[in-house]
N, CA, C and O atoms as a Tripos MOL2 file, in Angstrom:
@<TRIPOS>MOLECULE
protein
  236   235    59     0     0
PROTEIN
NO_CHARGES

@<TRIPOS>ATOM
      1 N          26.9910   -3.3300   19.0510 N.3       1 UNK1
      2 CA         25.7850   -3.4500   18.2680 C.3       1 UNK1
      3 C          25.3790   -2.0670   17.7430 C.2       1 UNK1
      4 O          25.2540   -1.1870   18.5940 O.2       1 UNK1
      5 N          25.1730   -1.7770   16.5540 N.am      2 UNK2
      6 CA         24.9600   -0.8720   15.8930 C.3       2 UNK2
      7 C          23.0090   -0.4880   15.5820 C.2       2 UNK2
      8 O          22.1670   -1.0940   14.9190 O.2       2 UNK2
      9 N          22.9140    1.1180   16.6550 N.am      3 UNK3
     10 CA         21.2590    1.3210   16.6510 C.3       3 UNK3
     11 C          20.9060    1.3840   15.3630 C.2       3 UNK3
     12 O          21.8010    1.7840   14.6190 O.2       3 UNK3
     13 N          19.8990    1.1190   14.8740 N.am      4 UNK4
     14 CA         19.3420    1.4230   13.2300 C.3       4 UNK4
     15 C          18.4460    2.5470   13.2410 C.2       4 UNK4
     16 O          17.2590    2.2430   13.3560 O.2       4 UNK4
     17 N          18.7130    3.7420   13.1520 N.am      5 UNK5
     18 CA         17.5050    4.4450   13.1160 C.3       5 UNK5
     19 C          16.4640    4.5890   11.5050 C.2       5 UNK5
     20 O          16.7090    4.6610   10.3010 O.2       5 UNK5
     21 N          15.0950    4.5700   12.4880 N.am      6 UNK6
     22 CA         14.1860    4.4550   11.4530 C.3       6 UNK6
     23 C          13.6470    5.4340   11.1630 C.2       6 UNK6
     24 O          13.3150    6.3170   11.9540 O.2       6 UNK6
     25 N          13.3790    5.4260    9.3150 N.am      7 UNK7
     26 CA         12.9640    6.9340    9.3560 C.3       7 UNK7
     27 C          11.6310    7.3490    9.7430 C.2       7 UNK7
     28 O          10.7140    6.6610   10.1910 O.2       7 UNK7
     29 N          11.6830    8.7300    9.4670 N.am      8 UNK8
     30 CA          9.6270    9.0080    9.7020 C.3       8 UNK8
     31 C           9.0670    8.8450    9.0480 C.2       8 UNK8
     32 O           9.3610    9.2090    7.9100 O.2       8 UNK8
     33 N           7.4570    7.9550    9.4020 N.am      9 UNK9
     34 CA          6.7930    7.7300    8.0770 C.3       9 UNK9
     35 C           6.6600    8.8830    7.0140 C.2       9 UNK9
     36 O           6.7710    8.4730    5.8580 O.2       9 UNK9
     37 N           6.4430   10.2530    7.1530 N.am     10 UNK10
     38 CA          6.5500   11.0090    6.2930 C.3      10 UNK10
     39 C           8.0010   11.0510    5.1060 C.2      10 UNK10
     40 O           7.9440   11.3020    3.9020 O.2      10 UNK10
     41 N           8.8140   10.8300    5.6520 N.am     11 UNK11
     42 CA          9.8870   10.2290    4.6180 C.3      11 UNK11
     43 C           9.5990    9.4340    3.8480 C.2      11 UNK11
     44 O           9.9290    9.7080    2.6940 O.2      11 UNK11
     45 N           8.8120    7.9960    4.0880 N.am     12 UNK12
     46 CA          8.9140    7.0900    3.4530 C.3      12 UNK12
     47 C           7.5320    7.4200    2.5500 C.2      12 UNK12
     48 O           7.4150    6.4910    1.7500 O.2      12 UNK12
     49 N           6.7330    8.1320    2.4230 N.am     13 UNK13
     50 CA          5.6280    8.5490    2.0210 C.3      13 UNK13
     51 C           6.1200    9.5390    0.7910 C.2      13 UNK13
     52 O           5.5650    9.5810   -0.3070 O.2      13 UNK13
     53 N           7.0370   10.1700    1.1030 N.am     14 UNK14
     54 CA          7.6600   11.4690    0.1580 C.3      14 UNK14
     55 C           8.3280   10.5600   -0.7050 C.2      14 UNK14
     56 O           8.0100   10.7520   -1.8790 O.2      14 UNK14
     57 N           9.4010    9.3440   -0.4840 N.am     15 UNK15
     58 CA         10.1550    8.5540   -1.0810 C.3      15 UNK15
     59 C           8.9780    7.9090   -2.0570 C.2      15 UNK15
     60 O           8.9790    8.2990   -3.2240 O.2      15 UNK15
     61 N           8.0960    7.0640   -1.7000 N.am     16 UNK16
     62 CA          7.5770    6.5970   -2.3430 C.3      16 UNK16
     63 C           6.4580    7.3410   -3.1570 C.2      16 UNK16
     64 O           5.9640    6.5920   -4.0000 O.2      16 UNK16
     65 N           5.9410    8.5550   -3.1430 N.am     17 UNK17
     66 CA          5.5310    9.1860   -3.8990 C.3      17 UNK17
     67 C           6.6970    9.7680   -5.3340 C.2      17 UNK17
     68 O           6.5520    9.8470   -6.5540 O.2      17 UNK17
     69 N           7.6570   10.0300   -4.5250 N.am     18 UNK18
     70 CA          8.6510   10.5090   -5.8200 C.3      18 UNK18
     71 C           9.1060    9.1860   -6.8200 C.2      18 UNK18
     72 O           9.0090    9.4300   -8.0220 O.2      18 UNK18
     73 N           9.5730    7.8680   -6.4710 N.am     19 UNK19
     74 CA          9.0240    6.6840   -6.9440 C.3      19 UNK19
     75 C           7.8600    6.1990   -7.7020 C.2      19 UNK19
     76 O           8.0500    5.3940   -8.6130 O.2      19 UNK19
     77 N           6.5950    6.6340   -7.4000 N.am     20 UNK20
     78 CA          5.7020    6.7800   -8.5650 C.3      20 UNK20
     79 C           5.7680    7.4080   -9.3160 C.2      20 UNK20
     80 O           5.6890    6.9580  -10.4600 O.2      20 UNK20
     81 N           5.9440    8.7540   -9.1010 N.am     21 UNK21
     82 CA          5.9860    9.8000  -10.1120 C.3      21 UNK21
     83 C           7.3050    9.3740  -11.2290 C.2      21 UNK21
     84 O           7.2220    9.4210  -12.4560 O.2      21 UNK21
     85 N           8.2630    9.0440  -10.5920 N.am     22 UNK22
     86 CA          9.4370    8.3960  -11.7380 C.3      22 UNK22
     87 C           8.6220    7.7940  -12.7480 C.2      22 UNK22
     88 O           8.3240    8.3450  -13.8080 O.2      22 UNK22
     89 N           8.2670    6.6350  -12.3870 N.am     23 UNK23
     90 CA          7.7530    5.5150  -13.1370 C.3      23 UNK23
     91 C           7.0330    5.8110  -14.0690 C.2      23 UNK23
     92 O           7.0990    5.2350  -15.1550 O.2      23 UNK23
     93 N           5.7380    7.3240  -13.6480 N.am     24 UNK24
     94 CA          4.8940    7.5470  -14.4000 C.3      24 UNK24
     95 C           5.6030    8.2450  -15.6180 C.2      24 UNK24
     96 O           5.4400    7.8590  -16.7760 O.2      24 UNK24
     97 N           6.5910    9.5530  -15.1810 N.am     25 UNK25
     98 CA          7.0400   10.4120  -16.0980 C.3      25 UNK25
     99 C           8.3180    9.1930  -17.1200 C.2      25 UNK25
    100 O           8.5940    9.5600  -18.2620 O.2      25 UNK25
    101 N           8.9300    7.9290  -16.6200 N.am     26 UNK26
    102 CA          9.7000    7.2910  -17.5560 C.3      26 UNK26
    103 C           9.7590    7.3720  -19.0100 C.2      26 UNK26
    104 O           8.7180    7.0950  -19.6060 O.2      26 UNK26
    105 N          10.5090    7.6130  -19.5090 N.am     27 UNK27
    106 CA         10.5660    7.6580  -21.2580 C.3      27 UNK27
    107 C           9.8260    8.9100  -22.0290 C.2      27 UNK27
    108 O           9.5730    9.0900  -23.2200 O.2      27 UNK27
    109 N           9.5660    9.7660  -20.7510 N.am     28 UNK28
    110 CA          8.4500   11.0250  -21.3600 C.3      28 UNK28
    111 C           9.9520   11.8580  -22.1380 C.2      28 UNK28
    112 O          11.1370   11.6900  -21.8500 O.2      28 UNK28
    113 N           9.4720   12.5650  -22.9550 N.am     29 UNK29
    114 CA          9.8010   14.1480  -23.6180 C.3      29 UNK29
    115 C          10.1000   14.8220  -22.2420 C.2      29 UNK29
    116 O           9.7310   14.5520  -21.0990 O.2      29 UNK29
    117 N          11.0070   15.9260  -22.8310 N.am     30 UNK30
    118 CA         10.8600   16.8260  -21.4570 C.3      30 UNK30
    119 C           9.1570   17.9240  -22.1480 C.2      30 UNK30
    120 O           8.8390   18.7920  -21.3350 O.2      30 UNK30
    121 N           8.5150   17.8880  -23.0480 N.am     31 UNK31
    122 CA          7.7940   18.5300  -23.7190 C.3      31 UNK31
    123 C           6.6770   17.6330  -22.9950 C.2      31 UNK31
    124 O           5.8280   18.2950  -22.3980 O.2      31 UNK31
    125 N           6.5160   16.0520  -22.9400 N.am     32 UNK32
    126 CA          5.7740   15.6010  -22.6400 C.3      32 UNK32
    127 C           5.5690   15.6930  -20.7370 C.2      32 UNK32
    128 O           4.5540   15.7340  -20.0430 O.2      32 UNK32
    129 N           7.3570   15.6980  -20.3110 N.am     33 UNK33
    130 CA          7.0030   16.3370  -18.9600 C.3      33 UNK33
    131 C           6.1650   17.1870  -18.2880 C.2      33 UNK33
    132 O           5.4150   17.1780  -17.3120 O.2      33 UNK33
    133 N           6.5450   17.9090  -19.1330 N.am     34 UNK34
    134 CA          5.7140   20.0440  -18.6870 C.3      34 UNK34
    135 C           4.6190   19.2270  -19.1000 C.2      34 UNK34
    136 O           4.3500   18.6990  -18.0210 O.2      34 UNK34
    137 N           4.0010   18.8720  -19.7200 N.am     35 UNK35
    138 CA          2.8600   18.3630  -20.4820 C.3      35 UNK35
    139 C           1.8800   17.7850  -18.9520 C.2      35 UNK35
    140 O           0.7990   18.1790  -18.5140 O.2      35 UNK35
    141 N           2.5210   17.0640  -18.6190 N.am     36 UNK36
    142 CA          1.7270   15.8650  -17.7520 C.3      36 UNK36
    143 C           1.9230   16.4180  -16.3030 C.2      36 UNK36
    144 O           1.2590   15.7800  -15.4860 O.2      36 UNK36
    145 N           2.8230   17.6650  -15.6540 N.am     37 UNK37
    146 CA          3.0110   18.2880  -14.7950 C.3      37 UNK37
    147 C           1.7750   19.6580  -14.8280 C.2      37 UNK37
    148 O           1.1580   20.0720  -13.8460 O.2      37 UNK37
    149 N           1.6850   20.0670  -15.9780 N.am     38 UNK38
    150 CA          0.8270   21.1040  -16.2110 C.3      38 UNK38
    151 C          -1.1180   20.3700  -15.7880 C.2      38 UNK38
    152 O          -2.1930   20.9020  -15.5130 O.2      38 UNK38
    153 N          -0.7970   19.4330  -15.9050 N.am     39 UNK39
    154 CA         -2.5440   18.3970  -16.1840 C.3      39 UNK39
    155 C          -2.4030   18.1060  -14.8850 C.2      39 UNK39
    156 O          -3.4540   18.3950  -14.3140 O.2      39 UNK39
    157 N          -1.4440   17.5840  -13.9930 N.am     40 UNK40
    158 CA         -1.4600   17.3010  -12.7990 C.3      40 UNK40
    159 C          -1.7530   18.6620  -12.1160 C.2      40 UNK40
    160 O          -2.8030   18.9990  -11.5710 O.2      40 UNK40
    161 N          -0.8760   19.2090  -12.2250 N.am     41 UNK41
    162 CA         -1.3810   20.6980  -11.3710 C.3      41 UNK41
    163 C          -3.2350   21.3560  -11.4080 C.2      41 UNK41
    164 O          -3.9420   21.7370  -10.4750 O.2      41 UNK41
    165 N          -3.5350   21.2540  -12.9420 N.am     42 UNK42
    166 CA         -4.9340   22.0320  -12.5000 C.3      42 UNK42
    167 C          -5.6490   20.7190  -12.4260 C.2      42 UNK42
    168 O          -6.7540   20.7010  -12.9690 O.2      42 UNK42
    169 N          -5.1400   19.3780  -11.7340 N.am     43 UNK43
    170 CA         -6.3770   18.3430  -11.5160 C.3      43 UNK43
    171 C          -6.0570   18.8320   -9.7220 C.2      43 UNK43
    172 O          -7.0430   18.6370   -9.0110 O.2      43 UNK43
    173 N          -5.0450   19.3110   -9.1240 N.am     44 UNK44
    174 CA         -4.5180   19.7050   -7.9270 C.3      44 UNK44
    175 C          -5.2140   20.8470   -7.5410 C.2      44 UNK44
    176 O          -5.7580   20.7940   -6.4380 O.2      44 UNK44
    177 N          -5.3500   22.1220   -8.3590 N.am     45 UNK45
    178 CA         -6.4220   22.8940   -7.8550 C.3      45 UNK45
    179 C          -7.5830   23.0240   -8.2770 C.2      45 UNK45
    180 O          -8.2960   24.0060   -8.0720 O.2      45 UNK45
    181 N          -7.9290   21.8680   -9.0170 N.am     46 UNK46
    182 CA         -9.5580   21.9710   -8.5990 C.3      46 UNK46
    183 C         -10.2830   20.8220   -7.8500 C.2      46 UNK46
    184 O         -11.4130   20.3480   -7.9720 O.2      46 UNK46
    185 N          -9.5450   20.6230   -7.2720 N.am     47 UNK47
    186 CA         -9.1300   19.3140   -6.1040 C.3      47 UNK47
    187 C          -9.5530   20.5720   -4.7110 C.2      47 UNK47
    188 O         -10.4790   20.7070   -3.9120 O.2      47 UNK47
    189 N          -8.3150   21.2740   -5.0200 N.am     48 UNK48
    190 CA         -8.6070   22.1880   -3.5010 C.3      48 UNK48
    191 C          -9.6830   23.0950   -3.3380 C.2      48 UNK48
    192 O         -10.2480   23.4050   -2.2890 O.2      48 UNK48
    193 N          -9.9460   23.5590   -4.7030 N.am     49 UNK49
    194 CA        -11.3150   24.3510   -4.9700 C.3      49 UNK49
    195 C         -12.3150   23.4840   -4.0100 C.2      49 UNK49
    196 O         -13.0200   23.7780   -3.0450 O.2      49 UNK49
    197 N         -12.0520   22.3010   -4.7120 N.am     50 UNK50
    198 CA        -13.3140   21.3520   -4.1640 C.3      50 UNK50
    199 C         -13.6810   21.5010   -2.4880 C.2      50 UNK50
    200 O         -14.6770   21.7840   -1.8230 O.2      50 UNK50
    201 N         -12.2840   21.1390   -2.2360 N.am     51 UNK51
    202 CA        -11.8490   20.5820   -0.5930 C.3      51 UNK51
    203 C         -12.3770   22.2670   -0.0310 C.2      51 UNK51
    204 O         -12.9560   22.2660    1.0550 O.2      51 UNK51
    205 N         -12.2130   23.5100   -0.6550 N.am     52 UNK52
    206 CA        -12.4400   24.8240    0.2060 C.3      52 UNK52
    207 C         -13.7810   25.0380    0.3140 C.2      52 UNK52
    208 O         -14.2180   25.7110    1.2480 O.2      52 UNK52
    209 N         -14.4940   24.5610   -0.5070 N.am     53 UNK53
    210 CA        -15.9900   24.8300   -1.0450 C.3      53 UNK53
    211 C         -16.7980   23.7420    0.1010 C.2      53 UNK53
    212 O         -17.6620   24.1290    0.8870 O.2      53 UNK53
    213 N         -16.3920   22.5720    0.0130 N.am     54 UNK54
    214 CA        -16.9920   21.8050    1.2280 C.3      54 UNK54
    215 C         -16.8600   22.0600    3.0870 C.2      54 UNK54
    216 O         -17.5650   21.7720    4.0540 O.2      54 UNK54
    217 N         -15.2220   22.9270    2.8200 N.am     55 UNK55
    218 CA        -15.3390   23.2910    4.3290 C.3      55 UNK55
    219 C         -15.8450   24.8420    4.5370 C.2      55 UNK55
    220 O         -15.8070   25.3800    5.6440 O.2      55 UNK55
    221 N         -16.1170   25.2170    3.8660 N.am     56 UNK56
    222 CA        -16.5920   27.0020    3.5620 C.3      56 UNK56
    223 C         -18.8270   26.6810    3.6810 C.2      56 UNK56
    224 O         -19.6340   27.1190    4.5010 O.2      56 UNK56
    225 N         -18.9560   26.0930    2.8890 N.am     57 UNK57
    226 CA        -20.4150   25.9410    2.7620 C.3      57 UNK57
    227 C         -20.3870   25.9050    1.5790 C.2      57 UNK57
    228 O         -19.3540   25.7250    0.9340 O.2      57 UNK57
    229 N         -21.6560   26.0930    1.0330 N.am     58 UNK58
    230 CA        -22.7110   26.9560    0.2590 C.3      58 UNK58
    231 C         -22.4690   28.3510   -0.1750 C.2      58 UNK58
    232 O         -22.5730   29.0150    0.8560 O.2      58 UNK58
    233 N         -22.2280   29.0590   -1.0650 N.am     59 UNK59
    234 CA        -21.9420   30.7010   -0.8140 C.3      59 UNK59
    235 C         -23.2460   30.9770   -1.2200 C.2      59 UNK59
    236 O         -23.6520   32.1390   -1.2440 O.2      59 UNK59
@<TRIPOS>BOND
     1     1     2 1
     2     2     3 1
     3     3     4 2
     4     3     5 am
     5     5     6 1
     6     6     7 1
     7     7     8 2
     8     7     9 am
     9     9    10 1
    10    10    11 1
    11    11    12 2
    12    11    13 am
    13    13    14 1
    14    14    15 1
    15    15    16 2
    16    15    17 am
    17    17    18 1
    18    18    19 1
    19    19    20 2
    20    19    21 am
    21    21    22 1
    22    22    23 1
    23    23    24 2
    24    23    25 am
    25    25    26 1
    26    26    27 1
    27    27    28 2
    28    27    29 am
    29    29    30 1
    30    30    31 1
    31    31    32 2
    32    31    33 am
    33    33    34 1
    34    34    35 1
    35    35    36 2
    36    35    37 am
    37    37    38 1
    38    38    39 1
    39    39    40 2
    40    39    41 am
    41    41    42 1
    42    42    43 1
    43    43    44 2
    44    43    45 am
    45    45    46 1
    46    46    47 1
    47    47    48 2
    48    47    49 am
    49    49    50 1
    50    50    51 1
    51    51    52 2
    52    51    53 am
    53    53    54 1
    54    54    55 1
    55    55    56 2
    56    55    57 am
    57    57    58 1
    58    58    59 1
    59    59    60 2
    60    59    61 am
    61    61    62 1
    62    62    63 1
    63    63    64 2
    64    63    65 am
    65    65    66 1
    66    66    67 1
    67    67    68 2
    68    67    69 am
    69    69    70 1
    70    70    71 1
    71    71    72 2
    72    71    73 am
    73    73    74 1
    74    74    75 1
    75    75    76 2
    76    75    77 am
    77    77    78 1
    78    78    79 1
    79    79    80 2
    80    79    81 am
    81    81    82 1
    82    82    83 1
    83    83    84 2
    84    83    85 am
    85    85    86 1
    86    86    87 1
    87    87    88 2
    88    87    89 am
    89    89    90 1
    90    90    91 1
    91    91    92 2
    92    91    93 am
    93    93    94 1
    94    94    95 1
    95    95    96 2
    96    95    97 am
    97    97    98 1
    98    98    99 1
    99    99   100 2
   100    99   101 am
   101   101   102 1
   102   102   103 1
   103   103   104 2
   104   103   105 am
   105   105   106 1
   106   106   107 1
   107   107   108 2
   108   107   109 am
   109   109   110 1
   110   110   111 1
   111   111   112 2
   112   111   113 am
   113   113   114 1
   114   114   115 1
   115   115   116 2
   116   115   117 am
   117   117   118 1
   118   118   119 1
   119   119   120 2
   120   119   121 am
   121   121   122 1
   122   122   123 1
   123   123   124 2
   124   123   125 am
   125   125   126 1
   126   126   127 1
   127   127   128 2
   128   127   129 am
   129   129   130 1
   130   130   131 1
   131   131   132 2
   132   131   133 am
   133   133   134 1
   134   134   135 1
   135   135   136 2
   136   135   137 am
   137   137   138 1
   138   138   139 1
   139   139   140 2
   140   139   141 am
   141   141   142 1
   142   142   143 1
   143   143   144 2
   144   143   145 am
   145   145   146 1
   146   146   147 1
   147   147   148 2
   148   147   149 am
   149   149   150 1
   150   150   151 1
   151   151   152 2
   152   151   153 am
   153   153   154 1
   154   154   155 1
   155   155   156 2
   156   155   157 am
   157   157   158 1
   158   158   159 1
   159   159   160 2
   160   159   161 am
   161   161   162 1
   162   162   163 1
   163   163   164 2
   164   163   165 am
   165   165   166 1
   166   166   167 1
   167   167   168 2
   168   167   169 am
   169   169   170 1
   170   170   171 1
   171   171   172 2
   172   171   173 am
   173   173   174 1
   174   174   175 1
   175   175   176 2
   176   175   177 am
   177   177   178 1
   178   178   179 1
   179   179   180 2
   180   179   181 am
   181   181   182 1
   182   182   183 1
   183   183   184 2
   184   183   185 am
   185   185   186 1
   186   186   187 1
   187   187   188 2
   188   187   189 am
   189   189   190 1
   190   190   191 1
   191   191   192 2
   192   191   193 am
   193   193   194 1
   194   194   195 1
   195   195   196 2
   196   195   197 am
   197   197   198 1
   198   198   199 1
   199   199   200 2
   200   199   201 am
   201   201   202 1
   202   202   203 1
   203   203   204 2
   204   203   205 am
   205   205   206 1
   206   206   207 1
   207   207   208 2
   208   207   209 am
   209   209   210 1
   210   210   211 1
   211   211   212 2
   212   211   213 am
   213   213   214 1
   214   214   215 1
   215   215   216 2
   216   215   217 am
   217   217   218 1
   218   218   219 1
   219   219   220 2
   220   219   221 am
   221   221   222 1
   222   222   223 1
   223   223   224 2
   224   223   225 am
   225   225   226 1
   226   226   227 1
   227   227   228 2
   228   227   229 am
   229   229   230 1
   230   230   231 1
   231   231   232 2
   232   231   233 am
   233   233   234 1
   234   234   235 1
   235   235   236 2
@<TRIPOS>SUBSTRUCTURE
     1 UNK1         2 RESIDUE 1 A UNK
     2 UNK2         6 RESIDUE 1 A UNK
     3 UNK3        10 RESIDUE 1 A UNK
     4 UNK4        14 RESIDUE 1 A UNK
     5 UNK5        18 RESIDUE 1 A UNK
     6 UNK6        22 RESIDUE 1 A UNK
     7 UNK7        26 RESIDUE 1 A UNK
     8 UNK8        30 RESIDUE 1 A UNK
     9 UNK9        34 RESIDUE 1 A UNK
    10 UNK10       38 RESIDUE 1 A UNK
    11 UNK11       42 RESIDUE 1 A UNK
    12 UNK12       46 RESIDUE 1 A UNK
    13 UNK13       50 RESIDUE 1 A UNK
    14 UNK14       54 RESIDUE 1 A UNK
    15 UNK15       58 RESIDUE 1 A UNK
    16 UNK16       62 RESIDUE 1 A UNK
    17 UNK17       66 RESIDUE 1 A UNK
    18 UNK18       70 RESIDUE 1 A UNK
    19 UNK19       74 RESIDUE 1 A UNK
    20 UNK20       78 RESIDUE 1 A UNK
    21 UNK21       82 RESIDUE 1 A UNK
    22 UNK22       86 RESIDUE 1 A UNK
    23 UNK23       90 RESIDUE 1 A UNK
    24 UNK24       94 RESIDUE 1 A UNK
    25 UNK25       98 RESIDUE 1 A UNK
    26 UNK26      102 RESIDUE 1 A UNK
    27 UNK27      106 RESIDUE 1 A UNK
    28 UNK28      110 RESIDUE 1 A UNK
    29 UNK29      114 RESIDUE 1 A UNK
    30 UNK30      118 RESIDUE 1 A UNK
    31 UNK31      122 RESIDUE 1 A UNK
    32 UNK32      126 RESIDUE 1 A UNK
    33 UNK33      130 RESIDUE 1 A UNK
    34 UNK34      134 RESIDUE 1 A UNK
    35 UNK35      138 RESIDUE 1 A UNK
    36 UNK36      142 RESIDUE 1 A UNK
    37 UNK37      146 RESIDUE 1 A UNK
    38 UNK38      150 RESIDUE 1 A UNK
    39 UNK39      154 RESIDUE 1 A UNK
    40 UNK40      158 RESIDUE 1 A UNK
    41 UNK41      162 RESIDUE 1 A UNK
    42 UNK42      166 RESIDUE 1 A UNK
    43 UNK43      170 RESIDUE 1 A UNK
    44 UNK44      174 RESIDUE 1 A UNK
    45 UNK45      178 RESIDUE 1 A UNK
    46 UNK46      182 RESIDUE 1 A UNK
    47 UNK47      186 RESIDUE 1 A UNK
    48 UNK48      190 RESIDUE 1 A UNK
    49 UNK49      194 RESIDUE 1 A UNK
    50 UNK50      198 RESIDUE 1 A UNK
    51 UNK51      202 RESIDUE 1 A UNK
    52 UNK52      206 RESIDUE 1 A UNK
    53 UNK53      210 RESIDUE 1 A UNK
    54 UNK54      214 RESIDUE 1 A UNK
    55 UNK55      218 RESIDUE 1 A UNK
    56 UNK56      222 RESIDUE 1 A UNK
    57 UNK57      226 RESIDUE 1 A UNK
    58 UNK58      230 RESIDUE 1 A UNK
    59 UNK59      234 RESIDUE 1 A UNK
C-alpha cells in the first residue's frame, strides 16, 4: 500500500493564489502585465502603510 503524503496547507494556499493570479493576468499584453503588477504592488504598500500605522499608534 502506497503512503500519500499530503501537502502543507501553505502549499496549497501559494498554488491556489498563483491560480488566481493566472486567470486574472489571462490574455493580458506583457505591457498590460507590468501594468496590473505595478497597481497591485502600490495597492500592497499602502495596505502595509495601513497595517504599520494601526500597530504603531497615532504619531
Amino acid at each position: 500500500m502506497a503512503l500519500k503524503i499530503r501537502e502543507p496547507e501553505c502549499v496549497l494556499l501559494k498554488r491556489r493564489g498563483a491560480e488566481h493570479v493566472e486567470k486574472l493576468i489571462a490574455g493580458m499584453s506583457l505591457q498590460e502585465q507590468l501594468a496590473f503588477w505595478r497597481k497591485r504592488t502600490e495597492i500592497m504598500l499602502e495596505r502595509q502603510k495601513q497595517f504599520s500605522r494601526k500597530q504603531t499608534g497615532p504619531a
